[in-house]
N, CA, C and O atoms as CSV, one atom per row, in Angstrom:
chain,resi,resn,atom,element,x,y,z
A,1,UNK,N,N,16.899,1.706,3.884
A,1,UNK,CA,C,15.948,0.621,3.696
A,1,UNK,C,C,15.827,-0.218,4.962
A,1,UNK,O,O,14.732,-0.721,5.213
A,2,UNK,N,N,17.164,-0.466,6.021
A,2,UNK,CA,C,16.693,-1.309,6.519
A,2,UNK,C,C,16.691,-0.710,7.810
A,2,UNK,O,O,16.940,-1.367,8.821
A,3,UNK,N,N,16.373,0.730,7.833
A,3,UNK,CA,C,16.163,1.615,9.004
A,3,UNK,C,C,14.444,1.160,8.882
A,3,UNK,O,O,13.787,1.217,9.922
A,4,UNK,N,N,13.945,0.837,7.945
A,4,UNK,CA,C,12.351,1.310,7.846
A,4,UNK,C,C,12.100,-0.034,8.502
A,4,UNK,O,O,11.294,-0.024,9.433
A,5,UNK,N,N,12.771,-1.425,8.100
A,5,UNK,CA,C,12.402,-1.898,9.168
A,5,UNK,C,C,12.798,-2.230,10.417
A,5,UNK,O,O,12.296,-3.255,10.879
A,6,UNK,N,N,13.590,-1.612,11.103
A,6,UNK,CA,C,14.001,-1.452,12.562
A,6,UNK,C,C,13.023,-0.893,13.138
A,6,UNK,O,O,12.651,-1.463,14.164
A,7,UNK,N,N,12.304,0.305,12.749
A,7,UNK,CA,C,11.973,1.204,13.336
A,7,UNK,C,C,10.073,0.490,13.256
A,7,UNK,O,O,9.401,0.254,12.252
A,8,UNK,N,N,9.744,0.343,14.576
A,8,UNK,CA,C,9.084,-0.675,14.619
A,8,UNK,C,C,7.962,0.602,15.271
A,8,UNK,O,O,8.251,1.360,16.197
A,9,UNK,N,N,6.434,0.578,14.387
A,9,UNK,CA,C,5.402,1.657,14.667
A,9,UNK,C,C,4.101,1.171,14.824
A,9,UNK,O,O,3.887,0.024,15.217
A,10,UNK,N,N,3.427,1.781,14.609
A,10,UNK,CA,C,1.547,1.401,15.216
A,10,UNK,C,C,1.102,0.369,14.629
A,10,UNK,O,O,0.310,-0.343,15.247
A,11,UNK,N,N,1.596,-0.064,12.947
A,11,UNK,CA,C,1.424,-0.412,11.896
A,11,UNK,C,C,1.634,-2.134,12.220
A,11,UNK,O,O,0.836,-3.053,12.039
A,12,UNK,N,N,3.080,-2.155,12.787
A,12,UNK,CA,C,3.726,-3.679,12.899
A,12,UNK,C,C,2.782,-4.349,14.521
A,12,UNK,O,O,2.446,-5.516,14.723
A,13,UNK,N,N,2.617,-3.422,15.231
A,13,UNK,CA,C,1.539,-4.004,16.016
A,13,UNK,C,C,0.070,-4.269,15.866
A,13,UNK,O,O,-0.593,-5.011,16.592
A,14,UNK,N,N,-0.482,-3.385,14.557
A,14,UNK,CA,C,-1.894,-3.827,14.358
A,14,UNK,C,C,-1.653,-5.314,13.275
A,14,UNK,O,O,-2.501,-6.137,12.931
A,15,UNK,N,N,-0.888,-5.281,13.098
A,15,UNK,CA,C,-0.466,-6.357,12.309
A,15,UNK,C,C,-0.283,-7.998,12.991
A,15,UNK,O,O,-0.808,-9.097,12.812
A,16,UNK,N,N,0.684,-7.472,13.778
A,16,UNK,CA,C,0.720,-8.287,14.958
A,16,UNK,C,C,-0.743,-9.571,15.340
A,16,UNK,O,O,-1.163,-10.723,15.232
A,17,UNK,N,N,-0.946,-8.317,15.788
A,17,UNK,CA,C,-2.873,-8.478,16.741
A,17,UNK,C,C,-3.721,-8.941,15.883
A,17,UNK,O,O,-4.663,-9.669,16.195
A,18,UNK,N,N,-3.297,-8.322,14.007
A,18,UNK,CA,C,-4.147,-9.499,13.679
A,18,UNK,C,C,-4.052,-10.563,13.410
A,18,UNK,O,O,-4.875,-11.468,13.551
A,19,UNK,N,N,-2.368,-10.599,12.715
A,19,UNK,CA,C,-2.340,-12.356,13.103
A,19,UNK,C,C,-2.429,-13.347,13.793
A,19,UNK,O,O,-2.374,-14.483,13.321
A,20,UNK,N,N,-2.645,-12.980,15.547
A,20,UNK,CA,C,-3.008,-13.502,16.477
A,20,UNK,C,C,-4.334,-13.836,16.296
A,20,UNK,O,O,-4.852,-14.923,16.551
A,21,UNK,N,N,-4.884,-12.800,15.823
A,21,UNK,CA,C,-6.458,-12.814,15.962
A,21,UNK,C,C,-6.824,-14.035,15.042
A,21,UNK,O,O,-7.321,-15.076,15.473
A,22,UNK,N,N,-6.541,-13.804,13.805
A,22,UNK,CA,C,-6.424,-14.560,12.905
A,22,UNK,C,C,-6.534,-16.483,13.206
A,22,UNK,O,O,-7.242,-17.423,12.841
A,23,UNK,N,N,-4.957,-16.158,14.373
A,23,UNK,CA,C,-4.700,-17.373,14.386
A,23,UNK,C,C,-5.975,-18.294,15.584
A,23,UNK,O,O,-6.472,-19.420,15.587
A,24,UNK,N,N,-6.082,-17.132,16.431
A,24,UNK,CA,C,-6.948,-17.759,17.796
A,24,UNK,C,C,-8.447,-18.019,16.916
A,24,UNK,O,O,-8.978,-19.066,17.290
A,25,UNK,N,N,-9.033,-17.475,16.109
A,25,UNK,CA,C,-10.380,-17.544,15.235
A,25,UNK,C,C,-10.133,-18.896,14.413
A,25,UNK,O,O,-10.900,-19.852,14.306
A,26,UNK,N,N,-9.017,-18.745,13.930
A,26,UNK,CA,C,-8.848,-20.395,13.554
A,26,UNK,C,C,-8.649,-21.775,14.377
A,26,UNK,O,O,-8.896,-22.918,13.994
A,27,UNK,N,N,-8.024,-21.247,15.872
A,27,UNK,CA,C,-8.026,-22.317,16.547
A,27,UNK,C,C,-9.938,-22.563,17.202
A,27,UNK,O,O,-10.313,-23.565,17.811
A,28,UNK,N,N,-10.598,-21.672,16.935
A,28,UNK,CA,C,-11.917,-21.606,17.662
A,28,UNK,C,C,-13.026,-22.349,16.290
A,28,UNK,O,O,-13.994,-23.101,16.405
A,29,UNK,N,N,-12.583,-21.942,15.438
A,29,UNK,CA,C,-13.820,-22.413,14.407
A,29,UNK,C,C,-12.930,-24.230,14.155
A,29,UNK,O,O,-13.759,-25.140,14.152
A,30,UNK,N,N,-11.523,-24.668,13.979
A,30,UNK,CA,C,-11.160,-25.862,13.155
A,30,UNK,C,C,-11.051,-26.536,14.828
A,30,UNK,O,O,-11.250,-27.708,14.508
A,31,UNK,N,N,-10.960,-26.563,15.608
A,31,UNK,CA,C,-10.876,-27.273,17.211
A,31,UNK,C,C,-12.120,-27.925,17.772
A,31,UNK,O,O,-13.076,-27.267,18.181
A,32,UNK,N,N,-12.074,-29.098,17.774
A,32,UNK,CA,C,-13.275,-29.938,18.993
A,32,UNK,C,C,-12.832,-30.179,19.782
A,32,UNK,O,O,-13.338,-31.158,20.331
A,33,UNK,N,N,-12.022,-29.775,20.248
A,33,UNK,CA,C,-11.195,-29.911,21.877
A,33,UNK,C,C,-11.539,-29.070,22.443
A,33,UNK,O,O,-11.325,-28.004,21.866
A,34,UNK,N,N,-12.164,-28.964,23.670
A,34,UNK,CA,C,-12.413,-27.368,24.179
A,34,UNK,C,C,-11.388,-27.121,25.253
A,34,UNK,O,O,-11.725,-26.140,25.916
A,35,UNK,N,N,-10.637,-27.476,25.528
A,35,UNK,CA,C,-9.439,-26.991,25.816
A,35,UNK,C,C,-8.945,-26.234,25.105
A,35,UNK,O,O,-8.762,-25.114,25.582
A,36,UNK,N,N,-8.550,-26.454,23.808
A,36,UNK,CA,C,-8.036,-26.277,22.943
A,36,UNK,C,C,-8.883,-24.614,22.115
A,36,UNK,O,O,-8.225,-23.673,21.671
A,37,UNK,N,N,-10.050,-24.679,22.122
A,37,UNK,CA,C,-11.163,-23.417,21.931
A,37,UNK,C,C,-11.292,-22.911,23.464
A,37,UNK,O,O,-12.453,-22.650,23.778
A,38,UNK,N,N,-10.604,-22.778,24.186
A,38,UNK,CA,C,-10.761,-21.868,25.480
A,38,UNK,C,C,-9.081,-20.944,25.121
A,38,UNK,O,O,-8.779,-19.764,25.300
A,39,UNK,N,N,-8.390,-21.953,24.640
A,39,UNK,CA,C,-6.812,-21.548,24.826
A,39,UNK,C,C,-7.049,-20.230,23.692
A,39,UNK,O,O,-6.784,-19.041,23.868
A,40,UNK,N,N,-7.651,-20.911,22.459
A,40,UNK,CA,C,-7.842,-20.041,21.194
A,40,UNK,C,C,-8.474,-18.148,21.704
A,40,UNK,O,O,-8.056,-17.034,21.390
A,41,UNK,N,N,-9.763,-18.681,22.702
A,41,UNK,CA,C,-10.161,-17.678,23.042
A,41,UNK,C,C,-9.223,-16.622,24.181
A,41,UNK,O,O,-9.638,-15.547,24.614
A,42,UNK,N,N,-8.308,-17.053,24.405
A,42,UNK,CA,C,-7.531,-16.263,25.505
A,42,UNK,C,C,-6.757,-15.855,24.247
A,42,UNK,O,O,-6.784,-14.627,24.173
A,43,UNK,N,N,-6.082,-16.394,23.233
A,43,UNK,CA,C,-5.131,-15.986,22.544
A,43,UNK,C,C,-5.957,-14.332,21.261
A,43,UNK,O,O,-5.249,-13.411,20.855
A,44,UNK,N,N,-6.996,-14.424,21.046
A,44,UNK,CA,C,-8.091,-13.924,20.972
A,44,UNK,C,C,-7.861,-12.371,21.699
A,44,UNK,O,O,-7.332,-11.401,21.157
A,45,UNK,N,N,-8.454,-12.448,23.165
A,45,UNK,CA,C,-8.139,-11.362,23.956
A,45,UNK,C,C,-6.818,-11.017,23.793
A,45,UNK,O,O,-6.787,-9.791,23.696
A,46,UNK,N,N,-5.275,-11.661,23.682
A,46,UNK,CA,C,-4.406,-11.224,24.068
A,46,UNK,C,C,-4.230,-10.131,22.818
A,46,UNK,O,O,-3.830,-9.007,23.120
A,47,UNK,N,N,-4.554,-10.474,21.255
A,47,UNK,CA,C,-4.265,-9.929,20.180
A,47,UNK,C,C,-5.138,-8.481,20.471
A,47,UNK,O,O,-4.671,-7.419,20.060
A,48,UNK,N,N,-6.616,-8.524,21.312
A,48,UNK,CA,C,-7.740,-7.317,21.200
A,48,UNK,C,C,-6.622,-6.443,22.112
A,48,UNK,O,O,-5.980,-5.534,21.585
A,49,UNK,N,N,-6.476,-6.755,23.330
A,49,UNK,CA,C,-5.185,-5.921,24.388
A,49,UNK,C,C,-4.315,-5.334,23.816
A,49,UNK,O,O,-4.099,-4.167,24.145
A,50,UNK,N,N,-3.312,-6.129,22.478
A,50,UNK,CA,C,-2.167,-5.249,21.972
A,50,UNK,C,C,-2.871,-4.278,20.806
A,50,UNK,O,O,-2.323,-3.314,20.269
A,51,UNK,N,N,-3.695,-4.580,20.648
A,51,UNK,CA,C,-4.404,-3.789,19.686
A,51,UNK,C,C,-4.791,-2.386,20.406
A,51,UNK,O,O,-4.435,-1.259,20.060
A,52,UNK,N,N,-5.463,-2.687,21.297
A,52,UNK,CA,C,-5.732,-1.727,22.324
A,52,UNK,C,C,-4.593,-0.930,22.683
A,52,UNK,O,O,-4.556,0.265,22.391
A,53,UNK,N,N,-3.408,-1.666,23.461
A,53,UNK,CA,C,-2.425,-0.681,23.388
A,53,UNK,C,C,-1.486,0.067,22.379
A,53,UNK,O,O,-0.806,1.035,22.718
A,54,UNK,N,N,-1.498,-0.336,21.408
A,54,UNK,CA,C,-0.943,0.238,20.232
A,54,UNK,C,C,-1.867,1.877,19.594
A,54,UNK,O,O,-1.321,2.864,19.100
A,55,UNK,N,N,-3.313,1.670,19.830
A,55,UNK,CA,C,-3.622,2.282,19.668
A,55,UNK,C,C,-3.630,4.008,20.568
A,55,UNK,O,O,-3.505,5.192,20.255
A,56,UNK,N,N,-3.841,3.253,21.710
A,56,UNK,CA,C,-3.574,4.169,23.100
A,56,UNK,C,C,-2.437,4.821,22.899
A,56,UNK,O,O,-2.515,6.046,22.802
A,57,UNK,N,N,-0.902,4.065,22.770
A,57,UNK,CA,C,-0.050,4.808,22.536
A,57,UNK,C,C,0.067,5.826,21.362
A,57,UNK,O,O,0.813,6.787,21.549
A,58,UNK,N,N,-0.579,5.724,20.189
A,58,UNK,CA,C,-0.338,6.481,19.425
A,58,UNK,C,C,-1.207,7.711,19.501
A,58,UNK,O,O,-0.886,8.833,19.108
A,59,UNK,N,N,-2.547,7.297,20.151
A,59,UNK,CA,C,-3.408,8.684,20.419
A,59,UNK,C,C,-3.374,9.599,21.762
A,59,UNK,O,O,-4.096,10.551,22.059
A,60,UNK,N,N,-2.102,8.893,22.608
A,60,UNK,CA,C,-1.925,9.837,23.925
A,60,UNK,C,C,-0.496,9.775,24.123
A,60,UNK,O,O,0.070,10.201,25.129
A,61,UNK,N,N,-0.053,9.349,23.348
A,61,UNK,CA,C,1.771,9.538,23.163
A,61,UNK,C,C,2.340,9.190,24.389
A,61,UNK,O,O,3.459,9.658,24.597
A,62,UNK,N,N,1.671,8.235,25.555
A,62,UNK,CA,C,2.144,7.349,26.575
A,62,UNK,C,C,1.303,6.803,26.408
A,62,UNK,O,O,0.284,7.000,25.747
A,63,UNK,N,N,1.965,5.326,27.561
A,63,UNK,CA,C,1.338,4.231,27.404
A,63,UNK,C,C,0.643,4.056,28.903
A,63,UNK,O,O,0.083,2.998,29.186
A,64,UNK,N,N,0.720,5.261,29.932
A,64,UNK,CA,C,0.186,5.003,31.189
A,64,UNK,C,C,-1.363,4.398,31.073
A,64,UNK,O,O,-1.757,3.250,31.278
A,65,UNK,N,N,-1.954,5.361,30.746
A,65,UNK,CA,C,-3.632,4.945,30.706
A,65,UNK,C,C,-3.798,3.440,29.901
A,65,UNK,O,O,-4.494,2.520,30.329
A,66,UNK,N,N,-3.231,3.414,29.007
A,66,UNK,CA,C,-3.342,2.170,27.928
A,66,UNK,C,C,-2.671,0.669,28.989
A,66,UNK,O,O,-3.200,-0.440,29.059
A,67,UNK,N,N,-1.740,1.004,29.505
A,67,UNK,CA,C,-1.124,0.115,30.302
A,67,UNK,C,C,-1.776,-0.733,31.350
A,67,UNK,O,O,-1.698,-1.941,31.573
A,68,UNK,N,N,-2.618,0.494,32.089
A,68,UNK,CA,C,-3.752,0.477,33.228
A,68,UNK,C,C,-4.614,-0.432,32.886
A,68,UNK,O,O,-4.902,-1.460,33.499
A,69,UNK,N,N,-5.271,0.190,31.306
A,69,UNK,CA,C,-6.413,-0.814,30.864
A,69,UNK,C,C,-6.014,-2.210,30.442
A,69,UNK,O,O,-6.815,-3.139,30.537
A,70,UNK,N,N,-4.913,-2.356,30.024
A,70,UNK,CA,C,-4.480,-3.632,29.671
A,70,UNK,C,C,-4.003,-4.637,30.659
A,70,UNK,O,O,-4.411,-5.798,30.694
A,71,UNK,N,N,-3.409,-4.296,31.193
A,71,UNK,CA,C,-3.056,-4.719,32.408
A,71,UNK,C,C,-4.829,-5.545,33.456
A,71,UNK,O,O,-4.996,-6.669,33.930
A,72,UNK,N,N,-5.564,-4.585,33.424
A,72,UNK,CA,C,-7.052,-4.664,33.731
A,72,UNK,C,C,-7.496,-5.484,33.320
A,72,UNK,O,O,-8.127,-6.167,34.127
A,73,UNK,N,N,-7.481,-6.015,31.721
A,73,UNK,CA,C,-8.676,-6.540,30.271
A,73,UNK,C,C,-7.874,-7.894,30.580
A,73,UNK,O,O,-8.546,-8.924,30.653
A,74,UNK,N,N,-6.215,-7.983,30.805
A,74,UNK,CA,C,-5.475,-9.159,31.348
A,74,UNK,C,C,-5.861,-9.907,32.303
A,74,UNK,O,O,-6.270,-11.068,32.276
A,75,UNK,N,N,-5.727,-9.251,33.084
A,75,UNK,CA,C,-6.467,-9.957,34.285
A,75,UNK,C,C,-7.561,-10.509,34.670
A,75,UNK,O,O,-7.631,-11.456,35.453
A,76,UNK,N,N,-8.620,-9.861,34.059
A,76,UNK,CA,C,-10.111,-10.906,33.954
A,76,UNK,C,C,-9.811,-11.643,32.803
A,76,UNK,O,O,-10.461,-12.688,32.826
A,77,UNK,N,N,-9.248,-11.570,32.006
A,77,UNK,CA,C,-8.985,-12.193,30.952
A,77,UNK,C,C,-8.707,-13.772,31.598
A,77,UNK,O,O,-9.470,-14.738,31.592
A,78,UNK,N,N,-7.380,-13.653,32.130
A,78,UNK,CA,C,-6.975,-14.733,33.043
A,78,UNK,C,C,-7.427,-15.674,33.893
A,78,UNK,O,O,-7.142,-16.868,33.984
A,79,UNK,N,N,-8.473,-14.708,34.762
A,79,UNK,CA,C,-9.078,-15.149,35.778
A,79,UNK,C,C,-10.430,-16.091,34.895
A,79,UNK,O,O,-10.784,-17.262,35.031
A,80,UNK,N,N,-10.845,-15.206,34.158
A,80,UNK,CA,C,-11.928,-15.857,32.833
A,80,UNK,C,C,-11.332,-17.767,32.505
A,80,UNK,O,O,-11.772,-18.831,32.941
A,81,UNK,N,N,-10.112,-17.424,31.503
A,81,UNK,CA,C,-9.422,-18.503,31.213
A,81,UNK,C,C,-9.458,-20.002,32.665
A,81,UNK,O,O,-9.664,-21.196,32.448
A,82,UNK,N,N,-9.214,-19.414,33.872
A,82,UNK,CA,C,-8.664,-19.926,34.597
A,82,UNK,C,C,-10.196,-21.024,35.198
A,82,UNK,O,O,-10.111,-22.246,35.320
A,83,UNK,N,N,-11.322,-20.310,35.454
A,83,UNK,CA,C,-12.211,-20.480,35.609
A,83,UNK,C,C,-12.960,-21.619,34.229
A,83,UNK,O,O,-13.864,-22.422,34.461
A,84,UNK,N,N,-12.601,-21.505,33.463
A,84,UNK,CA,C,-12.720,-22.048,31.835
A,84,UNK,C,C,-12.304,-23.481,32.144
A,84,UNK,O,O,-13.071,-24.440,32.064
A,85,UNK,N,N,-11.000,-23.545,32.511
A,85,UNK,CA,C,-10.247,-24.911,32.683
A,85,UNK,C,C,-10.787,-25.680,34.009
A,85,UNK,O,O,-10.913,-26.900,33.911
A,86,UNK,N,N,-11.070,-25.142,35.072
A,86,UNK,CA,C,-12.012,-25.640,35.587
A,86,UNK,C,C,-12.812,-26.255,35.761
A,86,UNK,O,O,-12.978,-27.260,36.454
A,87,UNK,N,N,-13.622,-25.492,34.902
A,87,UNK,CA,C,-14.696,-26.279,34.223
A,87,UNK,C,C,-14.610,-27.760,33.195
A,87,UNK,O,O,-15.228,-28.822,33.118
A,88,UNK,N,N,-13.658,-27.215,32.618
A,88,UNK,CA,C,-13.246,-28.411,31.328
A,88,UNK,C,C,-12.830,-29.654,32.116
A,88,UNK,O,O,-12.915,-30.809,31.698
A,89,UNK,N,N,-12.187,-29.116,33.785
A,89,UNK,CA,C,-11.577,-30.793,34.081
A,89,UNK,C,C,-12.398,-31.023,35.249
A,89,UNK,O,O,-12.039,-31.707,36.208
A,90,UNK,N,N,-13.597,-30.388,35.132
A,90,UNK,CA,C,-15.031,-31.126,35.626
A,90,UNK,C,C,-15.544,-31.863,34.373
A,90,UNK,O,O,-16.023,-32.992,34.480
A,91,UNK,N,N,-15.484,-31.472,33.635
A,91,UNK,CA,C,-16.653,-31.858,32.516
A,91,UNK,C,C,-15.883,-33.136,32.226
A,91,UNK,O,O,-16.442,-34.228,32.325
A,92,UNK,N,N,-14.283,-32.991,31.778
A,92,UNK,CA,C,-12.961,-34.365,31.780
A,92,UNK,C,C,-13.413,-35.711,32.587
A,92,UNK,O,O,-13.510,-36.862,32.160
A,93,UNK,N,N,-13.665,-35.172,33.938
A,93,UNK,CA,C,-14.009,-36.013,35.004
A,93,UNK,C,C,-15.471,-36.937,34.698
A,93,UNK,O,O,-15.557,-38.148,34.901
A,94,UNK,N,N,-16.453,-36.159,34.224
A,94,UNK,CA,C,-17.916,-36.474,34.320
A,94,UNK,C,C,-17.302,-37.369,32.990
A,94,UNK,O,O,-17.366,-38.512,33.443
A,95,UNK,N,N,-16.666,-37.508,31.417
A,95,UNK,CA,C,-16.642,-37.833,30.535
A,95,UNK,C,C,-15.999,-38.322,29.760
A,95,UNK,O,O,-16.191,-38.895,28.688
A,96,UNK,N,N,-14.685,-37.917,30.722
A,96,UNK,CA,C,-13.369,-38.389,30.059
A,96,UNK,C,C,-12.583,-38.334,28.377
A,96,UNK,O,O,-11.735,-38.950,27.731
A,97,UNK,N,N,-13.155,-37.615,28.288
A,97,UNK,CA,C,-12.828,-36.391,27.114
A,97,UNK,C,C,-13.355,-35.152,26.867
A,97,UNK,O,O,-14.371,-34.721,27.413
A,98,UNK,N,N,-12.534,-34.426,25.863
A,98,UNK,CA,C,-13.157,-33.167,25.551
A,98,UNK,C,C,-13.186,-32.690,24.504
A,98,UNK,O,O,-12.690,-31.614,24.170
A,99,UNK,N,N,-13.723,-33.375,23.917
A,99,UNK,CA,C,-14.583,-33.425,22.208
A,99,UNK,C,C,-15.881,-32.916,22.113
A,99,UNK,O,O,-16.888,-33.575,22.370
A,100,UNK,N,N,-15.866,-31.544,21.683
A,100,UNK,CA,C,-17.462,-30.897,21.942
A,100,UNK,C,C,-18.195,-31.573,20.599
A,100,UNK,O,O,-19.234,-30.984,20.301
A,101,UNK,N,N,-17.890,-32.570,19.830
A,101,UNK,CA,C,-18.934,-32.967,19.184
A,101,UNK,C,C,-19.672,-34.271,20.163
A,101,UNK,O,O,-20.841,-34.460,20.498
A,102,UNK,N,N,-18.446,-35.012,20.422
A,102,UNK,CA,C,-19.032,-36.221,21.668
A,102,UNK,C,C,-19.752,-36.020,22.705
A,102,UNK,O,O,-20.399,-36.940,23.206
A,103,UNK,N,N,-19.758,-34.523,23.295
A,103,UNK,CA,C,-20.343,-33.877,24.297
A,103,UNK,C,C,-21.654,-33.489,23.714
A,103,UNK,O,O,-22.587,-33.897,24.406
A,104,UNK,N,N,-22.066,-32.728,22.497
A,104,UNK,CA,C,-22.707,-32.637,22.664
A,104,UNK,C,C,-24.089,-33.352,22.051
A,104,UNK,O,O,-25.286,-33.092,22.176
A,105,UNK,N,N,-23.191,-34.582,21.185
A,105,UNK,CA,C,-24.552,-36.038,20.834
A,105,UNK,C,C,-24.392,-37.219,21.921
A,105,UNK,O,O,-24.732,-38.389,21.747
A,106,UNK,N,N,-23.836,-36.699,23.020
A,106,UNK,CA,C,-24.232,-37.509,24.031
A,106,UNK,C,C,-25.336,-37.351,24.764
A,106,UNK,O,O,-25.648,-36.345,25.400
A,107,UNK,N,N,-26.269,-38.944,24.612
A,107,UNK,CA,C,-27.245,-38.521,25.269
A,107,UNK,C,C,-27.114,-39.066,26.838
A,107,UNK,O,O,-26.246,-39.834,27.253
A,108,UNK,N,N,-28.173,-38.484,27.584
A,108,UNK,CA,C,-28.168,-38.505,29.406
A,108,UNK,C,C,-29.301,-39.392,29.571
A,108,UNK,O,O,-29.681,-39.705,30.700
């Protein structure tokens, strides 16, 4: 019994990925912080990546190619994110918060 759960398979990682997913979709729909809905959306990608590799491994029985791509989908991922915050502590600057409802019934 408690070999079945040691033995850790495709199953406990799609699982995984979706509770991430789960969780980042909830930080994106209940969040008016957009900090806070940028973070959601990286957490988002990270769950689609292990998903991705879980799958890779089980349909090519290594993880080279899967690794490559993830490693890849990470990195713009990042660079995405990084570029995101950026932005947010321009927008911080112009407004001094980051409440996308205040942002966006503010009028100019």
């Amino acid at each position: 019994m408690i070999d079945s759960f040691l033995n850790i398979g495709m199953m406990h990682y799609l699982i995984l990925s979706f509770i991430l997913f789960l969780t980042g979709l909830l930080g994106v729909v209940v969040s008016r912080n957009l900090l806070r809905i940028v973070m959601s959306l990286f957490v988002i990608t990270v769950s689609i990546v292990l998903s991705f590799l879980a799958f890779g491994c089980y349909c090519d029985n290594s993880l080279d190619n899967a690794n490559i791509m993830g490693i890849f989908i990470l990195l713009i991922s990042v660079l995405q994110t990084i570029i995101a915050v950026v932005i947010l502590y321009k927008i911080y600057q112009a407004n001094e918060y980051l409440d996308a409802e205040k942002i966006k019934n503010k009028e100019n």
